[in-house]
C-alpha positions as CSV (number, residue, x, y, z in Angstrom):
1,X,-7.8,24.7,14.5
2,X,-11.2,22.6,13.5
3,X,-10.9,18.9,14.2
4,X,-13.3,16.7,12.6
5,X,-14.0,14.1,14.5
6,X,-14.9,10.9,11.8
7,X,-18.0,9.4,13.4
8,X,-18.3,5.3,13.3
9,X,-21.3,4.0,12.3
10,X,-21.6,1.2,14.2
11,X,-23.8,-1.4,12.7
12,X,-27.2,-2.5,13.9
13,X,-26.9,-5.7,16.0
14,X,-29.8,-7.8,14.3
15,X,-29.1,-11.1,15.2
16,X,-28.9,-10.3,19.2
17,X,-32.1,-8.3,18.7
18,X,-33.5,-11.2,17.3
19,X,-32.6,-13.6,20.0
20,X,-33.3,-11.1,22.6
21,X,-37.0,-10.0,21.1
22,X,-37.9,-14.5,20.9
23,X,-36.8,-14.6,24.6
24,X,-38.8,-11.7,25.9
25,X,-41.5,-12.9,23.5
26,X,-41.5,-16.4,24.8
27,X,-41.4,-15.4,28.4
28,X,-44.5,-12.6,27.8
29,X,-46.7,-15.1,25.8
30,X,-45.8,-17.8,29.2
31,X,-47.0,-14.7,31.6
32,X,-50.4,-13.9,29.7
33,X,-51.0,-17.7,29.2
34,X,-50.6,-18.1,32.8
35,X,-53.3,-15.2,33.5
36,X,-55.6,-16.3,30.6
37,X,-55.5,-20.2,32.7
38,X,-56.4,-18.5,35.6
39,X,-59.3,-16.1,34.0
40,X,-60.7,-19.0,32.5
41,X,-59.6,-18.9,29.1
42,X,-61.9,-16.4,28.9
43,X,-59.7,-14.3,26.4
44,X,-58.4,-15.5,22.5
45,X,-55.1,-16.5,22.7
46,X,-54.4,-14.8,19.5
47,X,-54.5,-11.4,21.8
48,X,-51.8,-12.7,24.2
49,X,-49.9,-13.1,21.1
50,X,-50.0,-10.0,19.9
51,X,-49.4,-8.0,23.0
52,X,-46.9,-9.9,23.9
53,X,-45.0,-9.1,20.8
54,X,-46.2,-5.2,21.2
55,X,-44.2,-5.7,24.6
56,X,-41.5,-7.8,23.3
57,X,-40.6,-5.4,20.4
58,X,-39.5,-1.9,22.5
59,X,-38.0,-3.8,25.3
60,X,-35.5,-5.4,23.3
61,X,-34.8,-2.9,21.4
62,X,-33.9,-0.8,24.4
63,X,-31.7,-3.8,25.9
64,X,-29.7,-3.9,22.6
65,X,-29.6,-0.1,22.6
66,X,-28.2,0.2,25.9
67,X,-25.4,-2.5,24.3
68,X,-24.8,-3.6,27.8
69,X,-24.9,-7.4,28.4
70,X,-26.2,-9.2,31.0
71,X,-28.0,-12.3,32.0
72,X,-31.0,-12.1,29.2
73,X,-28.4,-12.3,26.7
74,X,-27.0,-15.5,28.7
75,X,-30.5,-16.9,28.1
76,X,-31.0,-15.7,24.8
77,X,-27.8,-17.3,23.4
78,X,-28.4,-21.2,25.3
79,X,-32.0,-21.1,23.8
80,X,-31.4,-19.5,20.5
C-alpha cells in the first residue's frame, strides 16, 4: 500500500510581506534616526536607510514564514 500524499503549494503571501517589511522598515529608519539625533548627525542618513531595510527584509520574511499573526500585522493593516 503506497499513499501519495498530494502536497499544496501554498502561495507566497506578498501583499502581507509587503505591509509587514514598510512597518518594520518605518519603525528601524525611526530607531537609527533617533541614534543618529543623539550622535550628532554625525552619520549620512542614506546608511540608516539602508540598514534598516537590510534589517527589515529577513525579519519580515520570518514573521510571514512563521504565518502566525499577531499584533505587527494589527499595525501593518491600520497603516497600510
Amino acid at each position: 500500500m503506497t499513499h501519495k500524499h498530494k502536497k499544496r503549494s501554498k502561495k507566497f503571501p506578498y501583499k502581507r510581506f509587503g505591509r509587514l517589511f514598510l512597518t518594520y522598515f518605518v519603525l528601524f529608519v525611526a530607531l537609527l534616526g533617533m541614534v543618529d539625533y543623539y550622535a550628532y548627525m554625525e552619520f549620512n542618513f542614506l546608511y540608516f536607510i539602508i540598514i534598516s531595510a537590510l534589517i527589515a527584509f529577513p525579519i519580515a520574511y520570518i514573521h510571514v514564514k512563521r504565518s502566525k499573526r499577531d499584533h505587527a500585522d494589527e499595525v501593518a493593516n491600520e497603516i497600510f
